[in-house]
C-alpha distance (Angstrom), angle and dihedral (degrees) to the residues before:
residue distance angle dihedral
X1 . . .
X2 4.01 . .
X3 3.33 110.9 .
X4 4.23 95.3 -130.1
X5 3.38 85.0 79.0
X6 3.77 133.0 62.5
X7 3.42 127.7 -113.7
X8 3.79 113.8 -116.1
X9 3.81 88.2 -112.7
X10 4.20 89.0 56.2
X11 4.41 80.5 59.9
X12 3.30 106.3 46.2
X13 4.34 107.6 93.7
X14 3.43 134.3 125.0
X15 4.31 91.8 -126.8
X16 3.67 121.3 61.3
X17 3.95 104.9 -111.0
X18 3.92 122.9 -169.9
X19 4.11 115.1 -117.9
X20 3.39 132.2 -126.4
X21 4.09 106.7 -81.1
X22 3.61 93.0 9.5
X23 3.77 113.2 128.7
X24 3.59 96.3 161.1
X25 4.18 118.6 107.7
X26 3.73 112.2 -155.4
X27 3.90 118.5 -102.9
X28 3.51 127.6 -120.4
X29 3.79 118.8 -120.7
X30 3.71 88.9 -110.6
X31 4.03 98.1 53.6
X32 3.54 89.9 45.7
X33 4.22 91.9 43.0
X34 4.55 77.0 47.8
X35 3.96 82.4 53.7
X36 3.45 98.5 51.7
X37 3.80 101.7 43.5
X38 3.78 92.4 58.6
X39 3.52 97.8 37.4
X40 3.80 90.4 60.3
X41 3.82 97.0 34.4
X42 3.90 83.8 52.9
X43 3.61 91.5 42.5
X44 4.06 94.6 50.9
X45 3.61 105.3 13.9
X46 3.93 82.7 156.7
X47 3.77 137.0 23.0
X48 3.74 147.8 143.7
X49 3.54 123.8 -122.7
X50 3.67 121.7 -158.1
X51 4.65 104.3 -163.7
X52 3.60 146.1 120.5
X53 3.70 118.5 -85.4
X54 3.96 114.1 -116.5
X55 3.82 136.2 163.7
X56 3.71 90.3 23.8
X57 3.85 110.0 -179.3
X58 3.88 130.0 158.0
X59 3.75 104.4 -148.8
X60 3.98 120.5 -143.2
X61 3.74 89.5 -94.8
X62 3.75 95.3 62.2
X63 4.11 93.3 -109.2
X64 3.48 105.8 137.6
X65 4.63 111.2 -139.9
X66 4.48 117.3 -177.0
X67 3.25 126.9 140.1
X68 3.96 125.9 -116.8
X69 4.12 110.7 -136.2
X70 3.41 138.1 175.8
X71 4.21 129.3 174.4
X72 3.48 94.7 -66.8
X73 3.78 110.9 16.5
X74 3.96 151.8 55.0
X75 3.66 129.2 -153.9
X76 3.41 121.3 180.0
X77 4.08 121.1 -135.9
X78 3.22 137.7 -166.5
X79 4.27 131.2 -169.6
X80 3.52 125.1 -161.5
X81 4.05 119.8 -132.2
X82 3.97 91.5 -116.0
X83 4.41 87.2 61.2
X84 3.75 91.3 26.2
X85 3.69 99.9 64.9
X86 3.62 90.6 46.6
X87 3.82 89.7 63.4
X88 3.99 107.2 129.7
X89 3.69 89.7 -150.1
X90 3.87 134.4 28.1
X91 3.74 115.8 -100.9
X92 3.78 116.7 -118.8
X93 3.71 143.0 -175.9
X94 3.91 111.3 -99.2
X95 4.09 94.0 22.9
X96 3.75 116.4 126.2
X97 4.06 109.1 -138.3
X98 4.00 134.6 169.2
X99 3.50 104.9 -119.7
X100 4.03 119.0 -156.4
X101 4.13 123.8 -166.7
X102 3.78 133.5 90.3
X103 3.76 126.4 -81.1
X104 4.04 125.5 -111.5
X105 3.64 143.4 165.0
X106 3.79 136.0 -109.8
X107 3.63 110.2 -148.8
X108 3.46 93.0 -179.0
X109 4.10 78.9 81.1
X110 3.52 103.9 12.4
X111 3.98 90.0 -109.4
X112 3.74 139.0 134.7
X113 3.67 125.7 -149.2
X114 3.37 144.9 159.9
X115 4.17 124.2 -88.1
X116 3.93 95.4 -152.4
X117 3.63 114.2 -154.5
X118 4.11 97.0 170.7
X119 3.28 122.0 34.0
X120 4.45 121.2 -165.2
X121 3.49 129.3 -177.8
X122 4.25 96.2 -129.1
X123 3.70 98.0 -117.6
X124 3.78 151.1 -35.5
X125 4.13 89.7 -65.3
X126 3.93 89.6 56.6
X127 3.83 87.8 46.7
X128 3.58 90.6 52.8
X129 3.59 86.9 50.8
X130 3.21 102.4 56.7
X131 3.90 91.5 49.2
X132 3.50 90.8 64.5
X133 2.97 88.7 50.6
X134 3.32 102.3 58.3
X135 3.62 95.2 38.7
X136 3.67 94.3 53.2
X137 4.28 91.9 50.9
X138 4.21 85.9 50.2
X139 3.63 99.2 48.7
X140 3.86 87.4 51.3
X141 3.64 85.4 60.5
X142 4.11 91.2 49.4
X143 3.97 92.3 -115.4
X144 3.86 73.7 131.5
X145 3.54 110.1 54.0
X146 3.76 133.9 122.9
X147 3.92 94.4 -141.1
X148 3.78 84.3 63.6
X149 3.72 92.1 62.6
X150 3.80 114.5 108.1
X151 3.88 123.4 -158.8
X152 3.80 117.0 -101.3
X153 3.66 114.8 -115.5
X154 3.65 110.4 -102.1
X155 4.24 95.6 -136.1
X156 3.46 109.8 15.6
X157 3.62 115.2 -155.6
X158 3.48 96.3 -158.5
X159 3.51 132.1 11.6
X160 4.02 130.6 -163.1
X161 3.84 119.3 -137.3
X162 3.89 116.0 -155.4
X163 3.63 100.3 -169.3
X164 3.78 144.0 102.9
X165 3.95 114.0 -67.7
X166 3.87 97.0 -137.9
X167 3.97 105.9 39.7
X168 3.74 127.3 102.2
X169 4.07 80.9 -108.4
X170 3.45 99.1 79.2
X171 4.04 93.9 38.9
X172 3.84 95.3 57.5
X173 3.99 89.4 44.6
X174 3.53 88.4 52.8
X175 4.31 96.3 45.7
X176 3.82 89.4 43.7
X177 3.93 94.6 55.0
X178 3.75 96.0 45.0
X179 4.13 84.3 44.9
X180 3.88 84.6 50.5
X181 3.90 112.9 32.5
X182 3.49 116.0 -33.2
X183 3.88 115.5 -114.4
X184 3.66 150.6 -179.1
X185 4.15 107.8 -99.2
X186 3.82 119.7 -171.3
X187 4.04 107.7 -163.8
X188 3.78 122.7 -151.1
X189 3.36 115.3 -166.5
X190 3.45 127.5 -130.3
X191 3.99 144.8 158.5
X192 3.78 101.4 -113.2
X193 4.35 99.4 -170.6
X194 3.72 121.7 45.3
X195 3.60 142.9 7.9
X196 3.70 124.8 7.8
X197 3.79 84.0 1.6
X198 3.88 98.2 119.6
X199 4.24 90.3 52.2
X200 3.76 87.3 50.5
X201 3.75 90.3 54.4
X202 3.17 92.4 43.2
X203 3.32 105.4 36.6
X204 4.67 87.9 56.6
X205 3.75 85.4 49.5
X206 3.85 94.6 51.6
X207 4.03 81.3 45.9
X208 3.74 98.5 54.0
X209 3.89 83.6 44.3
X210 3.69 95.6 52.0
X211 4.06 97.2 52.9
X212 3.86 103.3 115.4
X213 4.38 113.1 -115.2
X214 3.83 105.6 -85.0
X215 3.93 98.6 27.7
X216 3.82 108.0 133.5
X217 3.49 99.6 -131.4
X218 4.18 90.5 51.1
X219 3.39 105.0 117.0
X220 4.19 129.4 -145.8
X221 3.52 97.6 -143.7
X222 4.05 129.7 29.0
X223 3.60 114.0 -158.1
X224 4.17 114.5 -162.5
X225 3.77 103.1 -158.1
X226 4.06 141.3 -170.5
X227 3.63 143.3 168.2
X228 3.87 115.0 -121.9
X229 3.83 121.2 -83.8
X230 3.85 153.3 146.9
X231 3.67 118.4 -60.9
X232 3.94 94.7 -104.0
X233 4.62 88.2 44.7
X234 4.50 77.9 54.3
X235 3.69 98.4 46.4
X236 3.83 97.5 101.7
X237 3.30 86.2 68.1
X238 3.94 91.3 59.7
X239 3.62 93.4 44.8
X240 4.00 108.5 114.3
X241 3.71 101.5 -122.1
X242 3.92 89.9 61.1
X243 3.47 93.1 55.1
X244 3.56 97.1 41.9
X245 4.19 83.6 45.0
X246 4.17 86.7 52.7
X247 3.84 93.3 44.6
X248 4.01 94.9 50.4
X249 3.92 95.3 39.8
X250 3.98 108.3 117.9
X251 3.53 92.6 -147.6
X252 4.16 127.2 74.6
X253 3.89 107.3 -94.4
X254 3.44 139.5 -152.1
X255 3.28 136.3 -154.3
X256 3.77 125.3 -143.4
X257 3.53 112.0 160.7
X258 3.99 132.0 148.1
X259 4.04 117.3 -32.2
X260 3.73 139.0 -41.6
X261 3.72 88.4 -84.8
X262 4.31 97.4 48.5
X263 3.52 124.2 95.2
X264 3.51 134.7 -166.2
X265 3.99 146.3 163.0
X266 3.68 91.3 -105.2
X267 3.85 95.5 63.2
X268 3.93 85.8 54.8
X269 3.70 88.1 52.8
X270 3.48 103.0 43.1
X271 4.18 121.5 85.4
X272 3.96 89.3 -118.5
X273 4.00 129.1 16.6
X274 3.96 115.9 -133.5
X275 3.83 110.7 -145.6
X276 4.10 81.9 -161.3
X277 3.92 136.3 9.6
X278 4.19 85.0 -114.7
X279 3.80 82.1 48.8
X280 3.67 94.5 62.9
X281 3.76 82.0 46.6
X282 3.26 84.3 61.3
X283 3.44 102.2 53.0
X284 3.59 106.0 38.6
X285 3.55 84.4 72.6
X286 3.53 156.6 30.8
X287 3.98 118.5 -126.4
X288 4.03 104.3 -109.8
X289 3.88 94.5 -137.2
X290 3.71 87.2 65.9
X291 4.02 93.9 46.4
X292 4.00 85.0 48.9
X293 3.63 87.2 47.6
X294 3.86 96.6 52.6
X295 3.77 97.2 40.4
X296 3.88 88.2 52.6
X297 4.19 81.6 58.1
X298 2.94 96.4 46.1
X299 3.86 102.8 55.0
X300 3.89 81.1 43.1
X301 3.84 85.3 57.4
X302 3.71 95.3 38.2
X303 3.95 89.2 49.6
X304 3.84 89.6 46.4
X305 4.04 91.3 53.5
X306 3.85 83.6 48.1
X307 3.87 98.5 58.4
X308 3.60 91.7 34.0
X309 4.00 100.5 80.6
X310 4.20 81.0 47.9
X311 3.68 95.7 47.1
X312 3.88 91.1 47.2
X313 3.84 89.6 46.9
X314 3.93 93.5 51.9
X315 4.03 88.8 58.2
X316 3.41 96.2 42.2
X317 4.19 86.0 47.5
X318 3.80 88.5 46.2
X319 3.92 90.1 47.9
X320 3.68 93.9 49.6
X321 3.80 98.3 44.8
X322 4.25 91.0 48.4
X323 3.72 86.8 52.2
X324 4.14 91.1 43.9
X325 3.81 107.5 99.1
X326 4.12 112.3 -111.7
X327 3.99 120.5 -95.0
X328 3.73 90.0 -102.8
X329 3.45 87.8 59.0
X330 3.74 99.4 45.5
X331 4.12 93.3 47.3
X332 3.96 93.2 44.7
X333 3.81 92.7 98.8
X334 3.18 96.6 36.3
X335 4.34 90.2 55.0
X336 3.33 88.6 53.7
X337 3.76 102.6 44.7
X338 3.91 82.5 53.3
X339 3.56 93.2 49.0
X340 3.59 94.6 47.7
X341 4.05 96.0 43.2
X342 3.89 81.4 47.7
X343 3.38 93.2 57.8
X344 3.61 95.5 44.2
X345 4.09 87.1 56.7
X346 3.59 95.8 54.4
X347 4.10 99.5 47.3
X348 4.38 80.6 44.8
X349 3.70 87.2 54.7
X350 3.34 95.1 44.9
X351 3.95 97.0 51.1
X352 3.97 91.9 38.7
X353 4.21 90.2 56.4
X354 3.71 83.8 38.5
X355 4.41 92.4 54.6
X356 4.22 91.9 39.5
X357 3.79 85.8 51.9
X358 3.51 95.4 50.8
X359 4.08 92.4 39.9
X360 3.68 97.8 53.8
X361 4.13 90.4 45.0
X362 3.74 81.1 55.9
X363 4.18 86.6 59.5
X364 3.71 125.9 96.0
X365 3.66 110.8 -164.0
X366 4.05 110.0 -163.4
X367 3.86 131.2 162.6
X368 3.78 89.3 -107.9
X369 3.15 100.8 54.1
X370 4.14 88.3 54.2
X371 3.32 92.3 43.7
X372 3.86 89.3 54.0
X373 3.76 94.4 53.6
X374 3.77 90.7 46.0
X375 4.14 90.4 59.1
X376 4.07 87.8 46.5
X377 3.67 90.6 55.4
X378 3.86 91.5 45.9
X379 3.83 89.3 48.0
X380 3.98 91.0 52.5
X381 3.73 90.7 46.7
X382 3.86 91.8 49.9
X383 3.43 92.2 58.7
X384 4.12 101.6 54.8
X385 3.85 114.4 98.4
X386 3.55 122.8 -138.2
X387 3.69 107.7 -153.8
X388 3.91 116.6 -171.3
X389 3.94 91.4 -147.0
X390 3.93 77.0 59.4
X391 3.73 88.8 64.9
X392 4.02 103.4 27.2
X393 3.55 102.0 46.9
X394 4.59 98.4 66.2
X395 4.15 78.3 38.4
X396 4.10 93.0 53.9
X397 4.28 79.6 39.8
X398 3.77 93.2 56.4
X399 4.05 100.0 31.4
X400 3.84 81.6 59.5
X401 3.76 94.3 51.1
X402 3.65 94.4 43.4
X403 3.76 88.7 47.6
X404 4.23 88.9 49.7
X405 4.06 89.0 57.0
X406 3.56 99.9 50.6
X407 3.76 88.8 50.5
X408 3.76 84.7 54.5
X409 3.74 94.3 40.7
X410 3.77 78.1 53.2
X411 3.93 98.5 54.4
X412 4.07 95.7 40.5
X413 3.99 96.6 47.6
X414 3.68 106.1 132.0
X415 3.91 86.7 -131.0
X416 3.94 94.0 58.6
X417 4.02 97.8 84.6
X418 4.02 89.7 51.8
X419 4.12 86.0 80.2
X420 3.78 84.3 59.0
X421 3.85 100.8 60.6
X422 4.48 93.6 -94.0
X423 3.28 123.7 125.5
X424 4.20 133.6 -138.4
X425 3.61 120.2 -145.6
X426 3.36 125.8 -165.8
X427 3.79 137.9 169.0
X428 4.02 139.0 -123.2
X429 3.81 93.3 -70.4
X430 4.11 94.6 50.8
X431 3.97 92.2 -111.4
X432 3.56 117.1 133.3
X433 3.87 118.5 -97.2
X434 4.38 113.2 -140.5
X435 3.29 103.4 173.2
X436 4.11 154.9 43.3
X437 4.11 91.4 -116.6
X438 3.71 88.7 45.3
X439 3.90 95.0 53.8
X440 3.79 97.7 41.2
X441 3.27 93.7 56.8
X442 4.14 103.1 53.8
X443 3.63 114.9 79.5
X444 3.76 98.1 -128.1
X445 3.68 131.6 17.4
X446 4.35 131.3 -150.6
X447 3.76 116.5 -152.6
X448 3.60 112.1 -155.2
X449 3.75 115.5 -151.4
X450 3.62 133.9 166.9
X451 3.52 96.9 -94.1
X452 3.80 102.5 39.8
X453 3.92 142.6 -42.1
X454 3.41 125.4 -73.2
X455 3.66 131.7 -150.1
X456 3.78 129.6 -148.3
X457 3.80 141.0 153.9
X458 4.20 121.3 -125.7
X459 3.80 114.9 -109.6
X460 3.72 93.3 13.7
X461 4.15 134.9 83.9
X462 3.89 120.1 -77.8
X463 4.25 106.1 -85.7
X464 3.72 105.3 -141.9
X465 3.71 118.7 -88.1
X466 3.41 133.7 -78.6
X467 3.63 123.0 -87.2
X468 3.62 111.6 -102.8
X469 4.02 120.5 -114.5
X470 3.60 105.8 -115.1
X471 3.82 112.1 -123.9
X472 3.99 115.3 -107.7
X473 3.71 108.3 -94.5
X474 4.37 113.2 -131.5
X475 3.57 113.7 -84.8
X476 4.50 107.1 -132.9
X477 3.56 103.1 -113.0
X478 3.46 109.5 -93.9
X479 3.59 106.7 40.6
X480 3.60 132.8 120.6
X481 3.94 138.5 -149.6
X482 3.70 74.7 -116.3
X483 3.86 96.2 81.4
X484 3.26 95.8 59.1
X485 3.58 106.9 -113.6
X486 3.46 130.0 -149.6
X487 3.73 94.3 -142.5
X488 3.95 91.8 33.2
């Protein structure tokens, strides 16, 4: 063996011992852990990664921690809060990103991993992908369904515009609904492209939703509207919290985003889908020529059903009375009934003159005779008793009945209650006054007490009472009204 190198023997010790020509000390595991973390972070202070995202987890304190993985490696990656929320998209298991940030180590586990500071989805396909995605975990949830659909109103009132303020969206909403039927608008604006975009959106539809029932500025209809675009200029409009915004609004939605062709989640959670901005126009409401139009038919129609019933009625009247038979014809019978009974009433005259004639030539009229009739009629009146009871008895009947309404008349008289303490009002004309209406409105009431009347005027104080009519004095016997009495 060459003697530059010891002999296994030389090794073997229980304490650590320096060689010959070694000037090295040992390193502990955190200066060489030190070593490694800067050589790498100098190394790769920046890079791209191109992977699938796995193990994706967003801890409590908003640091985002996946793994990027390929066929035949792992990296670990981690993303602060600060870049994390910024993410235009939301991370997922399975989605294939570009990730951008420098590499270090964790000696805490003798790892390396990635600190990600930008984080892309790796092209339109992985886009796509994560739509699906998306779309697929929201529809389990029903976001999607039809029986969540609510009717459009048929005339909004007002209607709620979530859109930007200075695009060519907002103008052509505006033309079409004063082309249409003119109506109120309310705008909210908001950035439709880029960041923050989708919590603007949402955030004005969650506004319009949250205005209490009654509030003036409440609209009937929201519209959510956006000029046409690529898939990544429409992807607000994917974003989860606008769909879940749509969804949970309280008032019927529609979607107008991008062109005909342009799809997105918020058109499957909206009540209606707008192939076009003017489109929603469109259908948020009807053009006012054609209501005019169709409420001029149908008060034509509604004034045709009226004189219908009357039209129908005059031909069936007209077909009655031509198949009625003519007056002539009706009065026939009865001419000839009248003729006939006339006829009769002439010959009965006739023979009835004819018999009295020949009964009173049959008559002899003497003085005895007359004289004998007058002592019958004497005889008959001889015979009829007058009894007084006859006579007294319905005049004791009707003295008693007479006697039994004055004692009445007696109890009801208006003046009867005065002796117990009540008063009787009555107005100007003498007629009794009942009630407060009554009283207010004569000029001048009398209140009738035992004692004497009382005069007094409504709304003002008591007057004093009216002088008392002095009782007649006794005539002397054996005056006359002649003499000119004083008290006459």
């Amino acid at each position: 063996m060459p003697a530059d190198f010891p002999s296994d023997s030389e090794d073997e010790g229980l304490v650590a011992k320096g060689r010959a020509g070694d000037n090295a000390a040992p390193l502990s595991i955190s200066e060489i852990s030190n070593l490694l973390k800067r050589t790498v972070e100098d190394r790769f202070g920046f890079v791209r990664l191109r992977g699938e995202l796995s193990g994706v987890k967003r801890a409590a304190s908003g640091h985002l921690y996946c793994a990027l993985k390929d066929e035949k490696a792992v990296l670990d990656g981690v993303m602060w809060r600060g870049q994390a929320d910024r993410l235009p998209f939301r991370p997922e298991d399975g989605l294939e990103v570009v990730a951008s940030g420098k590499l270090t180590t964790y000696p805490g586990r003798s790892k390396y991993q990635i600190v990600i500071e930008r984080m892309e989805l790796a092209g339109e396909g992985a886009l796509l992908a994560l739509l699906e995605k998306t779309k697929a975990r929201l529809a389990a949830e029903g976001l999607f369904d039809e029986a969540r659909k609510r009717p459009l109103p048929f005339l909004p009132r007002t209607i709620g515009v979530v859109t930007s303020p200075t695009g060519a969206v907002i103008r052509d909403i505006l033309h079409r609904l004063a082309d249409r039927f003119p109506s109120r608008v309310i705008v909210w604006p908001v950035l439709v492209q880029g960041q923050g975009a989708a919590e603007q959106v949402a955030g004005a539809v969650r506004g319009f939703s949250g205005l209490p029932e009654g509030h003036p500025d409440r609209p009937d209809l929201v519209i959510v509207a956006r000029g046409g675009g690529s898939i990544e200029d429409l992807w607000s409009f994917n974003e989860e919290v606008v769909v879940r915004a749509i969804a949970d609004c309280s008032i019927p939605t529609i979607s107008a985003v991008g062109h005909e062709t342009d799809t997105t989640l918020a058109d499957f959670a909206a009540d209606r889908r707008a192939p076009t901005p003017t489109a929603a126009a469109e259908i948020a409401v009807p053009v006012r020529a054609e209501l005019a139009a169709t409420l001029r038919d149908f008060a034509a129609r509604n004034q045709r059903a009226i004189l219908r019933p009357v039209q129908l009625g005059r031909e069936r009247l007209e077909a009655r009375v031509q198949r009625l038979p003519g007056p002539e014809a009706i009065l026939q019978p009865s001419a000839l009934a009248l003729d006939e009974m006339t006829e009769r009433l002439r010959r009965g005259l006739t023979d009835r003159a004819a018999r009295g004639r020949e009964r009173l030539g049959q008559l002899r009229l003497s003085p005895a005779m007359l004289e004998r009739n007058l002592r019958d009629g004497r005889k008959a009146l001889g015979n009829i008793r007058l009894v007084p009871s006859l006579v007294e008895r319905p005049l004791a009947e009707r003295r008693e009945k007479l006697a039994a309404i004055a004692r009445l008349a007696e109890q009801l008289h208006p003046d009867r209650p005065l002796e117990r303490g009540y008063v009787r009002v009555t107005g100007a004309g003498g007629q009794t006054v009942t009630s407060r209406d009554a009283a207010a409105s004569e000029a001048a009431l009398t209140l009738k007490f035992r004692d004497g009347d009382l005069a007094v005027v409504p709304g003002e104080g008591a007057p004093p009472p009216l002088p008392r009519k002095p009782a007649p004095r006794p005539r002397a016997k054996g005056t006359t009204p002649e003499q000119d009495d004083l008290f006459g």
